[in-house]
Backbone as JSON, one array per atom type, in Angstrom:
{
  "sequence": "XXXXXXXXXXXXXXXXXXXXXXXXXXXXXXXXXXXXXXXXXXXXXXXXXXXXXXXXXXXXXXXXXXXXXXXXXXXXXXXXXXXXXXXXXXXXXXXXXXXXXXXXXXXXXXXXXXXXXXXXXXXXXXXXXXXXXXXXXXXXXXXXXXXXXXXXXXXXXXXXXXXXXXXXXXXXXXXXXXXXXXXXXXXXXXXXXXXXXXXXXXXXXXXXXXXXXXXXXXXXXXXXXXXXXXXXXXXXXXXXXXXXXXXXXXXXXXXXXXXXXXXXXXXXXXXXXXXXXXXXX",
  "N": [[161.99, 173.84, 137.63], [163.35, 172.45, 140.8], [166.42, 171.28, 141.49], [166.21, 169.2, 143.4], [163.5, 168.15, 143.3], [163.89, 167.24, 140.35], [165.7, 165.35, 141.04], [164.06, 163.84, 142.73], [162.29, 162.98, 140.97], [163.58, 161.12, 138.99], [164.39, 158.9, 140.92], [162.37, 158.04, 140.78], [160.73, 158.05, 143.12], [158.97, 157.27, 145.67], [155.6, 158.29, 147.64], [155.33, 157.91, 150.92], [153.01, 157.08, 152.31], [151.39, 157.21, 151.1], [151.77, 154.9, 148.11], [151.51, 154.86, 145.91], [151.39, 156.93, 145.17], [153.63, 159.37, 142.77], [156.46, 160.94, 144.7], [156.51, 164.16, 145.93], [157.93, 165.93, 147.1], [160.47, 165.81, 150.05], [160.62, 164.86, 153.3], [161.53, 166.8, 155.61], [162.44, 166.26, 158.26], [161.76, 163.83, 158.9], [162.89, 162.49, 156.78], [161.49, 161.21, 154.9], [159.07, 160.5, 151.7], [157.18, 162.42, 150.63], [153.94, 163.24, 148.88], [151.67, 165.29, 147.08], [149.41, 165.69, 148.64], [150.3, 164.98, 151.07], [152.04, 166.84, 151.66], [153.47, 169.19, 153.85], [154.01, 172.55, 153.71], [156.18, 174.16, 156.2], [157.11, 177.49, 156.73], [158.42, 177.65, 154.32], [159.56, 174.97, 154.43], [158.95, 171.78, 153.64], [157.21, 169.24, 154.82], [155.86, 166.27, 156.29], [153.02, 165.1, 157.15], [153.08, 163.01, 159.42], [154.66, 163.71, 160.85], [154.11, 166.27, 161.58], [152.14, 166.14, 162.91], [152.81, 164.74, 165.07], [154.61, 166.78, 165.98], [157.28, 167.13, 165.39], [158.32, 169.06, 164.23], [160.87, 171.65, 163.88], [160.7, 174.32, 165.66], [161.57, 177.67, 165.24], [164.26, 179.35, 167.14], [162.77, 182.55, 169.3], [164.43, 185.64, 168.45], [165.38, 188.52, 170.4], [165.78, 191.8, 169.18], [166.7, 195.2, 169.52], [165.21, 198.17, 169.11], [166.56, 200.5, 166.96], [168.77, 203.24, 167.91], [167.33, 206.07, 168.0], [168.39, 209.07, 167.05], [167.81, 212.56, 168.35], [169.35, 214.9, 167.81], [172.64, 215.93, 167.07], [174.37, 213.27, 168.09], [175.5, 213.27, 171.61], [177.75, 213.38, 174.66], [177.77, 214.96, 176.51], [175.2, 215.51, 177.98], [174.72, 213.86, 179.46], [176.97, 213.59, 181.54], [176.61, 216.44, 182.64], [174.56, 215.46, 183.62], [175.55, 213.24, 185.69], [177.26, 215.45, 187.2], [175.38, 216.44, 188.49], [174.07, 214.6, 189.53], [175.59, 213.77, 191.98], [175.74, 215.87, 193.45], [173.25, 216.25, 194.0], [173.15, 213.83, 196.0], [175.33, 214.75, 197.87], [173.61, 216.44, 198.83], [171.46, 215.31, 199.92], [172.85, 213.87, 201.48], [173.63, 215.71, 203.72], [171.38, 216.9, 204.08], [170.06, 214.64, 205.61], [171.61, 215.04, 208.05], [170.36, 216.78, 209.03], [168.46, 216.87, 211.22], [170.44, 216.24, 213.58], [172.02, 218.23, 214.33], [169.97, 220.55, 214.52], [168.67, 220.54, 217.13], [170.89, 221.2, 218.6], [172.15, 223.37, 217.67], [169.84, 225.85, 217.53], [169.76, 225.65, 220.23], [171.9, 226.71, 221.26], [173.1, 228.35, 219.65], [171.52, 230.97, 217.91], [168.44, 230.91, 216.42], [167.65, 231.56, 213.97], [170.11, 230.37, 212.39], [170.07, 227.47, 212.01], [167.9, 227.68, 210.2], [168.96, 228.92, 208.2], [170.57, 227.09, 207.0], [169.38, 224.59, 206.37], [167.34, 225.89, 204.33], [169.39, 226.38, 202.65], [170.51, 223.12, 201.85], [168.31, 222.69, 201.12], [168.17, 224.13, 198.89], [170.61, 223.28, 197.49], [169.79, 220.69, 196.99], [167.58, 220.38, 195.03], [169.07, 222.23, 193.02], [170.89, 219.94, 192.44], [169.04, 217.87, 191.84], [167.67, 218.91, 189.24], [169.78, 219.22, 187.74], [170.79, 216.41, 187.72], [167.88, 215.56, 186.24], [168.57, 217.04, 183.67], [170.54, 214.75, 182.67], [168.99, 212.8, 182.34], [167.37, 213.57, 180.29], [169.37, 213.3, 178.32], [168.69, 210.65, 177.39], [166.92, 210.51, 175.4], [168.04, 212.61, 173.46], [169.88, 211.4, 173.07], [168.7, 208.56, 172.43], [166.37, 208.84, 171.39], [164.18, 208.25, 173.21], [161.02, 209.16, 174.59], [159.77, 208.94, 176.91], [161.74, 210.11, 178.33], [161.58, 212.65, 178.17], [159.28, 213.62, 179.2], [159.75, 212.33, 182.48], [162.22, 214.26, 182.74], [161.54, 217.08, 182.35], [159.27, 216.85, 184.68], [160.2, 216.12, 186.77], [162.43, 218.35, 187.23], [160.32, 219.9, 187.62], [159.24, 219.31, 190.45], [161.52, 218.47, 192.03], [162.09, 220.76, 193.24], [159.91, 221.26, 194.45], [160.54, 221.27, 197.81], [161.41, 223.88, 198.41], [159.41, 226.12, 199.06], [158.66, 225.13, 201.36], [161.09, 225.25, 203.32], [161.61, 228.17, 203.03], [159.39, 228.78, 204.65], [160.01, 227.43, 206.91], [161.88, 228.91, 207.79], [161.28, 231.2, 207.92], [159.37, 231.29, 210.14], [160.75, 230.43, 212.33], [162.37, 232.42, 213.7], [160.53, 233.41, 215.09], [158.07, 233.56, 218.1], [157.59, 231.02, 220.36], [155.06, 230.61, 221.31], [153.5, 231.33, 218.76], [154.16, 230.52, 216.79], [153.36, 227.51, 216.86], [150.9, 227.99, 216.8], [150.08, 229.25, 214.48], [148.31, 229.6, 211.54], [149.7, 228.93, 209.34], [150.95, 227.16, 209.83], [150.13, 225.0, 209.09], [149.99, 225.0, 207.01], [152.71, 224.53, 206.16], [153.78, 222.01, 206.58], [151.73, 220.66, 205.21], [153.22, 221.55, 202.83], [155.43, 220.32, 202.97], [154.71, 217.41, 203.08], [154.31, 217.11, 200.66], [156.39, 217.78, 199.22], [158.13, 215.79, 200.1], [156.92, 213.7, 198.7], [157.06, 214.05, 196.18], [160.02, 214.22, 195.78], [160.06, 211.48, 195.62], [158.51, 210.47, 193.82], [160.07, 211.75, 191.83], [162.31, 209.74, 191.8], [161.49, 207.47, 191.55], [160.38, 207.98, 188.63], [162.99, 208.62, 187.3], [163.85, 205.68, 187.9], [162.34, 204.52, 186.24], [162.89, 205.64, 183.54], [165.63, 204.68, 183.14], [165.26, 202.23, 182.88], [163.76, 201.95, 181.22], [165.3, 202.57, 178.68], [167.57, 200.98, 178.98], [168.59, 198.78, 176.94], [169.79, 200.56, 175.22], [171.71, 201.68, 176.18], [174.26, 200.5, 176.57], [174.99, 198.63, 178.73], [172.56, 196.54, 179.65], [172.09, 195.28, 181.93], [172.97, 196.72, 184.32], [171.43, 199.06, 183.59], [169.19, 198.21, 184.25], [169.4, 197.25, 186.93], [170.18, 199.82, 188.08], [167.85, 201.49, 188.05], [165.81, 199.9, 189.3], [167.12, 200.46, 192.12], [166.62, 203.08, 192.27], [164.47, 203.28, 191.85], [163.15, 201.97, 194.55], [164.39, 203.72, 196.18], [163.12, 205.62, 195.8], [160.12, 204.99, 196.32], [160.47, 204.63, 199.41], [160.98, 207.29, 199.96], [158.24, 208.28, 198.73], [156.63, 206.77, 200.83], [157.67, 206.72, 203.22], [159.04, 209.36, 203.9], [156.95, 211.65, 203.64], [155.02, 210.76, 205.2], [156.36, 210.46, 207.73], [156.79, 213.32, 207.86], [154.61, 213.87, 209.42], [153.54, 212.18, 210.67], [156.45, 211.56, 212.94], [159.08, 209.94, 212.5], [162.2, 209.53, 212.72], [164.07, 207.17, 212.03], [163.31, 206.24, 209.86], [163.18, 208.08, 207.84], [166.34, 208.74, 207.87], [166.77, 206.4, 206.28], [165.42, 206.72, 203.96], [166.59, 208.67, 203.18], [169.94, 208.29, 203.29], [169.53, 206.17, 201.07], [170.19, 207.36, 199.04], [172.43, 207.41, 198.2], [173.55, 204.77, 197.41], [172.2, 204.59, 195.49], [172.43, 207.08, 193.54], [174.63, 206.61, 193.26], [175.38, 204.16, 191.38], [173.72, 205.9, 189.18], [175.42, 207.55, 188.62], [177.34, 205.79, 187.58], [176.13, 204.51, 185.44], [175.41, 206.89, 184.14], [177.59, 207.72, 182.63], [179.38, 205.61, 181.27], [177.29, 205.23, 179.6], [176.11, 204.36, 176.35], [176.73, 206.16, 173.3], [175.46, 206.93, 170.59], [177.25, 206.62, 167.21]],
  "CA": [[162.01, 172.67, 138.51], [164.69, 172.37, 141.38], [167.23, 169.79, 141.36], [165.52, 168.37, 144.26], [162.65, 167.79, 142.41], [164.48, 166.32, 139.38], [166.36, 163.94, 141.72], [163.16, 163.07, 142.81], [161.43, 162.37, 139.36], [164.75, 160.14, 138.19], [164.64, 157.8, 140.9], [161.13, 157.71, 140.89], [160.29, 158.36, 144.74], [156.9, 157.69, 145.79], [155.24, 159.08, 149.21], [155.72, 156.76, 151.93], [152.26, 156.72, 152.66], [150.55, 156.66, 149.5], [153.13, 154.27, 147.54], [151.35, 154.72, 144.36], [151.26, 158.67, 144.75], [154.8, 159.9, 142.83], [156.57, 162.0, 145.91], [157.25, 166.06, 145.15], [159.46, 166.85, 147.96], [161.02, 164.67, 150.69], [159.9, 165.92, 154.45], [163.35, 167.75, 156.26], [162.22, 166.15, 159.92], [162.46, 161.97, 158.71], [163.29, 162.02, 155.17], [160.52, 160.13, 153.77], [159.0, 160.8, 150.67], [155.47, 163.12, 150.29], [152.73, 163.19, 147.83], [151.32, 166.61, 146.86], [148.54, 164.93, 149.44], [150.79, 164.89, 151.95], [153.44, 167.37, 151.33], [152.86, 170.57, 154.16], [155.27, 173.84, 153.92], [155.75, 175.33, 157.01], [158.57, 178.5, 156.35], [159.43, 177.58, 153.34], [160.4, 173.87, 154.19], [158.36, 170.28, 153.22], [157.01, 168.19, 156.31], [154.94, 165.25, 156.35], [151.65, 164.93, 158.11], [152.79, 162.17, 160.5], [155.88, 164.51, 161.64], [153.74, 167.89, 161.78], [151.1, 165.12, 164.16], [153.93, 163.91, 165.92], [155.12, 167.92, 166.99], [158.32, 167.06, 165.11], [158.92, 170.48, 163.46], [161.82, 172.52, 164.68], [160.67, 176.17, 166.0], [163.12, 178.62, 165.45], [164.56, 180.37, 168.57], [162.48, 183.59, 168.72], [165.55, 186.21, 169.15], [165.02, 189.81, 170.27], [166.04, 192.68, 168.53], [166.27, 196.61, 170.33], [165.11, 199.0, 168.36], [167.62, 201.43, 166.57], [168.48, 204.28, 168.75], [167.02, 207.86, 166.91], [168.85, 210.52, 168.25], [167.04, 213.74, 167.92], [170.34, 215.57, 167.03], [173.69, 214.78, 167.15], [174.42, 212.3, 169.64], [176.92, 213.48, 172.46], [177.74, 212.94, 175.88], [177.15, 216.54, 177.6], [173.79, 215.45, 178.7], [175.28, 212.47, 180.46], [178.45, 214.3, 181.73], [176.15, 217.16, 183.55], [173.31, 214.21, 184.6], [176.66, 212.75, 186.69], [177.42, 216.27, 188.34], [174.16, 217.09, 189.24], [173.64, 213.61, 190.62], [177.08, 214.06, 192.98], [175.76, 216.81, 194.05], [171.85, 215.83, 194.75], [173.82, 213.03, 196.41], [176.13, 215.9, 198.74], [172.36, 217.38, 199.48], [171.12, 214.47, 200.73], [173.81, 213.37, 202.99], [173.5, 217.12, 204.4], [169.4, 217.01, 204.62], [169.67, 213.68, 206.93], [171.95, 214.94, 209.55], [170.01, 218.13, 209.89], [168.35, 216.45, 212.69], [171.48, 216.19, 214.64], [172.41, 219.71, 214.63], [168.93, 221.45, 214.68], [168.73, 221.27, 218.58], [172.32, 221.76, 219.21], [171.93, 225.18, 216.77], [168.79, 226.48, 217.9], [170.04, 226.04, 221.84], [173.35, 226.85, 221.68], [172.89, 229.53, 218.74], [170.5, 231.91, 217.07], [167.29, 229.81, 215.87], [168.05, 231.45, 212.14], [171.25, 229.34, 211.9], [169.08, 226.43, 211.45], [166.55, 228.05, 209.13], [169.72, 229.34, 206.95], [171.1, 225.6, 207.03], [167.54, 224.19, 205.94], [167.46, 227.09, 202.94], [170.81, 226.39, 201.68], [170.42, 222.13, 201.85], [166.71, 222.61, 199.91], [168.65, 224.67, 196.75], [171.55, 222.31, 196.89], [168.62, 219.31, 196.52], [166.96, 221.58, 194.27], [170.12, 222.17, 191.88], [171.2, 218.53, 191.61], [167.92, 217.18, 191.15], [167.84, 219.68, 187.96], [171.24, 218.45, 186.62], [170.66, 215.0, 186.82], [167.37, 215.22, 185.22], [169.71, 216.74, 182.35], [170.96, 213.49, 182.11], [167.86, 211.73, 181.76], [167.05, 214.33, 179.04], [170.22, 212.24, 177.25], [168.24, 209.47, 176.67], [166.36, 211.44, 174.38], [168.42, 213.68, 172.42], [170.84, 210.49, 171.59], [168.23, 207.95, 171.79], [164.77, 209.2, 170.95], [163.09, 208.39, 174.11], [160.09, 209.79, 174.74], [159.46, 209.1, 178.43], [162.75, 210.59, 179.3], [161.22, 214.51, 178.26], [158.51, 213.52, 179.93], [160.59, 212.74, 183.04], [163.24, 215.85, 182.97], [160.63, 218.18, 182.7], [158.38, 216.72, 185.65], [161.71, 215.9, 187.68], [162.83, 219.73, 187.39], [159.09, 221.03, 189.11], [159.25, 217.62, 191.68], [162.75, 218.67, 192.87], [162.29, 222.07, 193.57], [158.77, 221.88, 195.66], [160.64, 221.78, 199.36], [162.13, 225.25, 198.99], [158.62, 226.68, 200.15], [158.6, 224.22, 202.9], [162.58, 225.78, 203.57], [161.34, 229.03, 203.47], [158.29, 229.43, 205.97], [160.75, 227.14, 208.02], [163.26, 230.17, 207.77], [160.49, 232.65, 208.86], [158.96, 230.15, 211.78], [162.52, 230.55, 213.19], [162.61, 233.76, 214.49], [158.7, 233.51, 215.72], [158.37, 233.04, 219.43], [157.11, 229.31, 220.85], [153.23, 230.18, 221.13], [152.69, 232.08, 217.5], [155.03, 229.22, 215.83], [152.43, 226.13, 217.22], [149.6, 228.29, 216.81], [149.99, 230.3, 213.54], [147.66, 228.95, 210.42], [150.74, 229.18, 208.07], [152.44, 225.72, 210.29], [149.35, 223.58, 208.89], [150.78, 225.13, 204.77], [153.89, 224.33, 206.05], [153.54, 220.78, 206.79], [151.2, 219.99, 203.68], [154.2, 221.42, 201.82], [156.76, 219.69, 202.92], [154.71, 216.04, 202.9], [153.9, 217.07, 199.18], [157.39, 218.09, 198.65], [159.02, 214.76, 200.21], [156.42, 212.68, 198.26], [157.26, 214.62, 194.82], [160.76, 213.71, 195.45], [160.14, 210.07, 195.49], [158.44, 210.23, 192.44], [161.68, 212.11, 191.13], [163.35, 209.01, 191.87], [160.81, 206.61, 189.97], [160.1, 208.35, 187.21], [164.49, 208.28, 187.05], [164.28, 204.58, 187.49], [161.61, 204.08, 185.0], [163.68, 205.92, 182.47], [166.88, 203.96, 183.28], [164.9, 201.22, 182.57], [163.36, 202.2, 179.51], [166.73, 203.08, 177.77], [168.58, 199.87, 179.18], [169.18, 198.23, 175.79], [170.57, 201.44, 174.28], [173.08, 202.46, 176.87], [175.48, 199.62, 176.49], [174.97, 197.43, 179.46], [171.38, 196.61, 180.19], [171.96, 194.99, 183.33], [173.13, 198.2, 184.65], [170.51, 200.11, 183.83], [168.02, 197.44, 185.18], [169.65, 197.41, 188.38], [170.14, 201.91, 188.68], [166.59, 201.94, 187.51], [165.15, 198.92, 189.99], [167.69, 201.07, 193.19], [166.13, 204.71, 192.46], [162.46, 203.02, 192.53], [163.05, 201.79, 195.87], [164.58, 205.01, 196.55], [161.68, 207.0, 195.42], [159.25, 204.61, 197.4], [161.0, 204.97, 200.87], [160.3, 208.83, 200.05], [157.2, 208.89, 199.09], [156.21, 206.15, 201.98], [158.28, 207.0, 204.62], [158.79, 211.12, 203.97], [155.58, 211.95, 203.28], [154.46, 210.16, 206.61], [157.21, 211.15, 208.48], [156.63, 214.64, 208.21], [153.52, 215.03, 210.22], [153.83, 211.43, 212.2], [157.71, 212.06, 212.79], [160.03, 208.66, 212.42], [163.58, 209.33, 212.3], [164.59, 205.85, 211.37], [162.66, 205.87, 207.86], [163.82, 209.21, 207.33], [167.32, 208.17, 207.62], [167.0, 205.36, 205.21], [165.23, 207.42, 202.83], [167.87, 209.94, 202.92], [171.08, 207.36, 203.21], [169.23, 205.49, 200.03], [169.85, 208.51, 197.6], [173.74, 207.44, 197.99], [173.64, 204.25, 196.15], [171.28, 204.8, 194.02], [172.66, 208.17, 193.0], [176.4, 206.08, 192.79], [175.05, 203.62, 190.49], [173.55, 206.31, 188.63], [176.56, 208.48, 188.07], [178.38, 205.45, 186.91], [175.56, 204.6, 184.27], [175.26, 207.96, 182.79], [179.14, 208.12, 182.22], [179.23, 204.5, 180.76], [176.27, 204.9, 178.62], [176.95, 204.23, 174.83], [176.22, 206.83, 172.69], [174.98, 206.61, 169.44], [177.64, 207.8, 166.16]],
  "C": [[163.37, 172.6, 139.23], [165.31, 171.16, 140.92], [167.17, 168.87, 142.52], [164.62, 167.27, 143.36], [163.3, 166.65, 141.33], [165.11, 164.88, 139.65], [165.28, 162.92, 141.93], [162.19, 162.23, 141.9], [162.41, 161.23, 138.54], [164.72, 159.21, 138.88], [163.53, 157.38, 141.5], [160.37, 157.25, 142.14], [158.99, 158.16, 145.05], [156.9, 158.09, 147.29], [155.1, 157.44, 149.56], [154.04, 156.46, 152.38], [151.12, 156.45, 151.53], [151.41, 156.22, 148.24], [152.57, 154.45, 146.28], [150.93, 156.65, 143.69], [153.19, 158.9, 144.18], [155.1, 160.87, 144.17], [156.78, 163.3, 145.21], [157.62, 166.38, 145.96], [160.13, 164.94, 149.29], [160.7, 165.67, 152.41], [161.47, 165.82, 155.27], [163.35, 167.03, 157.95], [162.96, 164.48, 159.91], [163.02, 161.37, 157.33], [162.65, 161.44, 154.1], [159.62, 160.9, 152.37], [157.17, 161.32, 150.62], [155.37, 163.29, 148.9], [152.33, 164.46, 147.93], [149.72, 166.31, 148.33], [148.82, 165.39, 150.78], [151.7, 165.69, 152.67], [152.2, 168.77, 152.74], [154.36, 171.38, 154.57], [154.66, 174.42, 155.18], [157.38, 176.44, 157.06], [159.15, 177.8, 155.48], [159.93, 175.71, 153.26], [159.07, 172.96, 153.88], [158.66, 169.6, 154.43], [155.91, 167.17, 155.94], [153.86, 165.38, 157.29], [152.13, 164.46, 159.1], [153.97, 163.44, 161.36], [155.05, 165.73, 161.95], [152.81, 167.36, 162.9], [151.48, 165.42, 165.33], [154.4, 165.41, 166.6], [156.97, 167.72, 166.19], [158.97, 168.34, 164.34], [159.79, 171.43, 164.33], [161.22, 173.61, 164.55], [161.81, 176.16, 165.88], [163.01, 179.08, 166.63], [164.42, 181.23, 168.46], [164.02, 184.54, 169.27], [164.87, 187.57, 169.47], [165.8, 190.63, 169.79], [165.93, 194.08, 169.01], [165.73, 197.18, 169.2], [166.04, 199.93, 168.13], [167.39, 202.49, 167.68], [168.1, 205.8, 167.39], [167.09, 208.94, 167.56], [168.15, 211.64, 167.56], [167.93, 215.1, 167.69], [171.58, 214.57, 166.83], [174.69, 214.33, 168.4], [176.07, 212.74, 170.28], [176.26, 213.17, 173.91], [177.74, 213.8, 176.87], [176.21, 216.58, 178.69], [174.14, 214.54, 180.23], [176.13, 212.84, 181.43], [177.6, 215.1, 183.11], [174.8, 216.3, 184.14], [174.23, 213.86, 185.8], [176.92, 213.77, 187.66], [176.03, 216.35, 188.67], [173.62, 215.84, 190.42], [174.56, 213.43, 191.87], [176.49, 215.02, 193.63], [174.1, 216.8, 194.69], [172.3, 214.36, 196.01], [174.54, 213.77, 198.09], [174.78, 216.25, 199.55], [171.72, 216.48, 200.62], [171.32, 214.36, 201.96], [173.78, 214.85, 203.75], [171.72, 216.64, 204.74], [169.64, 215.67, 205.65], [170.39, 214.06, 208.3], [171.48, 216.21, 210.16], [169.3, 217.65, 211.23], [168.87, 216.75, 214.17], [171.83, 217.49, 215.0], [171.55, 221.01, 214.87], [168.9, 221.42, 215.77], [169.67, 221.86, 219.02], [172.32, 223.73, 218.38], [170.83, 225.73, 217.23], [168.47, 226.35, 219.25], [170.88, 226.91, 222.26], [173.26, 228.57, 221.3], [171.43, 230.17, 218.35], [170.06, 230.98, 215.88], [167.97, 230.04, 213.79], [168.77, 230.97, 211.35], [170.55, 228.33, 211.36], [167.99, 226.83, 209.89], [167.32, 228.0, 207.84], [169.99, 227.67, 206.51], [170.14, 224.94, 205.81], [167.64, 224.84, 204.48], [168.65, 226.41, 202.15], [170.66, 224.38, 201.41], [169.51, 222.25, 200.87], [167.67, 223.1, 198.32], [169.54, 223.42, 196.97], [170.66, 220.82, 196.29], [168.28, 219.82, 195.01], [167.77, 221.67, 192.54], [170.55, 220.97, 191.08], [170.08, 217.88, 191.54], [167.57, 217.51, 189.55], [168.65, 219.51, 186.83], [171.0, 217.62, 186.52], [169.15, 215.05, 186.1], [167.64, 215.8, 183.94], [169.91, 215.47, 181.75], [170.12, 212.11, 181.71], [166.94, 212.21, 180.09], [168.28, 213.58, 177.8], [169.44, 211.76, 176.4], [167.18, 210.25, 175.72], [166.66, 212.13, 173.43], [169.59, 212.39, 171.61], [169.86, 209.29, 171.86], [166.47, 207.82, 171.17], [163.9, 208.82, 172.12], [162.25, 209.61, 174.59], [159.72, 209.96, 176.1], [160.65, 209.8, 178.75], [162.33, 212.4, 179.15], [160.33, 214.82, 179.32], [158.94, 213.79, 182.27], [161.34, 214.18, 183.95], [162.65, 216.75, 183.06], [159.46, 218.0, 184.14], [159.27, 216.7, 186.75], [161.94, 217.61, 187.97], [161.7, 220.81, 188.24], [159.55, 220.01, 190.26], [160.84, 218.54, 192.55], [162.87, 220.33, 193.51], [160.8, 222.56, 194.77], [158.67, 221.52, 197.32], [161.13, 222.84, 199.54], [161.17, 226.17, 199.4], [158.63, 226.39, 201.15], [159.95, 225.35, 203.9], [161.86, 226.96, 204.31], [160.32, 229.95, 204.49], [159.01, 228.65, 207.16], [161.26, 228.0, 208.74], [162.4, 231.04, 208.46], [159.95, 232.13, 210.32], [160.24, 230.22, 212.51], [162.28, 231.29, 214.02], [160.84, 233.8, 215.49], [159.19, 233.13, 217.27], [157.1, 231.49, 219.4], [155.07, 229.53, 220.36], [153.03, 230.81, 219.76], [153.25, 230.93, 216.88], [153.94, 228.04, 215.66], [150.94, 227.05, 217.02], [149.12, 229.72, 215.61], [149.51, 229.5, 212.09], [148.66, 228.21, 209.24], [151.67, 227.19, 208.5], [151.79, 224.49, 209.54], [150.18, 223.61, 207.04], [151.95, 224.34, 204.88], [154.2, 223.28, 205.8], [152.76, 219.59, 205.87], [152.43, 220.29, 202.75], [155.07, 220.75, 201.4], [155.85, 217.84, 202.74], [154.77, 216.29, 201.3], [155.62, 217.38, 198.84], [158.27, 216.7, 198.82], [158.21, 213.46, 198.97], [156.81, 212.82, 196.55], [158.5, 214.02, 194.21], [160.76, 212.43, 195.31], [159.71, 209.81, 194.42], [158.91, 210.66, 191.34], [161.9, 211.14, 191.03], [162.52, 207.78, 190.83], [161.29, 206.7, 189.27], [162.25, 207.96, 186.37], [164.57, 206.45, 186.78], [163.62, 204.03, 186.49], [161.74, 204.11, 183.76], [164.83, 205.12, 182.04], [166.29, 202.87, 182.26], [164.49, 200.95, 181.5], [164.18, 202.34, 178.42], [167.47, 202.13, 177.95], [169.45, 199.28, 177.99], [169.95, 199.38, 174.68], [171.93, 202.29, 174.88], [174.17, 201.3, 177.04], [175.81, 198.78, 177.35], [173.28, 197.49, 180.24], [171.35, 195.74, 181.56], [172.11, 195.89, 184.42], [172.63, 198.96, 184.9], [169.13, 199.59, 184.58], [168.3, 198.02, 187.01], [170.09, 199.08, 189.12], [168.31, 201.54, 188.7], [165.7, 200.87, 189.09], [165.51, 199.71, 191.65], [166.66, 201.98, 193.05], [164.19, 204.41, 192.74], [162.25, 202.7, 194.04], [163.29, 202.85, 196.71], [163.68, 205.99, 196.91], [160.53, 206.08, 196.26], [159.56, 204.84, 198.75], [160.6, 206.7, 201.09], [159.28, 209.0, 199.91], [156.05, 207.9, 200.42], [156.3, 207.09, 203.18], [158.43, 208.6, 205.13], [157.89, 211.92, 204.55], [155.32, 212.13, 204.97], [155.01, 211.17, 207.45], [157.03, 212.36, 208.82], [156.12, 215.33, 209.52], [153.83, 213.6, 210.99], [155.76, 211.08, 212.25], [158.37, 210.29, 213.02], [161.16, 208.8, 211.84], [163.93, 207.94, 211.55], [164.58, 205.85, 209.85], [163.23, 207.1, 207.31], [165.3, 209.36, 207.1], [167.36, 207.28, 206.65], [166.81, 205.55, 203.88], [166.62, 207.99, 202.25], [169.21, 209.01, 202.39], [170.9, 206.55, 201.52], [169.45, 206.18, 198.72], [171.5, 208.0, 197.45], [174.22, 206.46, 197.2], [173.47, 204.11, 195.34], [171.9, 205.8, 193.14], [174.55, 207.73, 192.6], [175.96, 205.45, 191.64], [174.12, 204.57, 189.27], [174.27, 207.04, 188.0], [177.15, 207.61, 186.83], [177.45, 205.08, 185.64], [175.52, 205.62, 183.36], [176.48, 207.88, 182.3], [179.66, 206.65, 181.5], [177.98, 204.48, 179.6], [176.71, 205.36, 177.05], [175.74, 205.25, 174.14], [176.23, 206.55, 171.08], [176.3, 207.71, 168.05], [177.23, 207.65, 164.98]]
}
């Protein structure tokens, strides 16, 4: 018997509502005195009917809780480290792929058409390369915190970033072609499915990146951070696979610029997350 109880049996307590019932607890909300009648536990405590009626029971404040991180070795920052160069440098590719525009007539008037083609070639690997490194760094979230979407990810990211270097390369051969075989050679219709499928691939590079961000938020050490990389690279990756895609075959500089220009904050705010993200010891 507690020493509740006992208190209650010495100075002979009755329930407040049935005065001729002895009480067996006292209710925690108004103090008054319950009858085994009357008496209701909710967690452990003693409440009265009229108070449990009445809504008078304190809820607890539900809290949340992350889940432990479960690194799948031992947790370092390598992954993170080469996610940051590769994104600097898919970043570099970018800002190169939007002003090819500007320099493709001036090069293919001035100069020998293949300048352009080489240009084109060499921009696609540099895309190509840092799309590859940073999904490294989305492979992080995985090796130090057990995510599962991020393999998923790095491995779909690494085909996705690499399918405009066909596009590149029948560009590179269409170069040298003269005017009527170029507009009238079967290979321009491949070309043109390649490249919408290749701009649309990359946009869902950039998702799948912010979807990861997002998924890992509470384990990289500032989840506002990773909300807001992860919430950028989706918008990122929509403008590409909207506006790209489109673009290709009905041509709109504008959107294609914005696409392009959009890989620079996104891909800033992503550097500085991977290199800030808390690793697990």
């Amino acid at each position: 018997m507690t020493t509740l109880m006992l208190l209650i049996e010495w100075i002979g307590m009755k329930c407040a509502k049935h005065p001729r019932s002895h009480a067996v607890g006292v209710c925690i909300s108004c103090g008054e005195g319950v009858c085994r009648n009357c008496e209701i536990r909710v967690q452990g405590r003693t409440h009265c009917k009229p108070c449990v009626e009445k809504g008078r029971i304190p809820h607890p404040t539900p809290t949340y809780t992350a889940p432990a991180a479960q690194p799948k070795g031992k947790p370092t920052r390598k992954y993170f480290i080469i996610g940051a160069v590769g994104t600097i440098i898919l970043i570099v590719g970018a800002t190169l792929f939007w002003t090819i525009p500007f320099v493709s007539m001036y090069i293919s008037f001035f100069y020998n058409p293949y300048l352009m083609g080489y240009l084109y070639l060499a921009v696609t690997i540099i895309i190509g390369v840092g799309g590859t490194l940073g999904s490294i760094g989305i492979y992080g979230h995985r090796w130090n915190y057990g995510s599962v979407l991020s393999v998923v990810t790095c491995v779909l990211s690494m085909i996705f970033t690499w399918f405009l270097l066909p596009t590149a390369i029948l560009s590179f051969v269409f170069m040298g072609l003269p005017y009527y075989y170029y507009y009238h050679s079967p290979l321009l219709l491949v070309m043109d499915i390649l490249g919408s499928l290749g701009y649309i691939l990359m946009g869902v590079m950039f998702i799948l990146w912010g979807v990861a961000m997002i998924n890992a938020r509470n384990h990289m050490g500032n989840a506002g951070l990773g909300v807001a990389t992860g919430i950028l690279y989706i918008i990122t990756g929509g403008f590409w696979c909207a506006t790209m895609g489109a673009s290709y075959i009905f041509y709109s500089v504008y959107l294609y610029y914005v696409a392009c220009i959009l890989v620079i904050p996104s891909g800033i705010l992503g550097i500085i997350t991977l290199l800030r993200a808390r690793v697990p010891h």
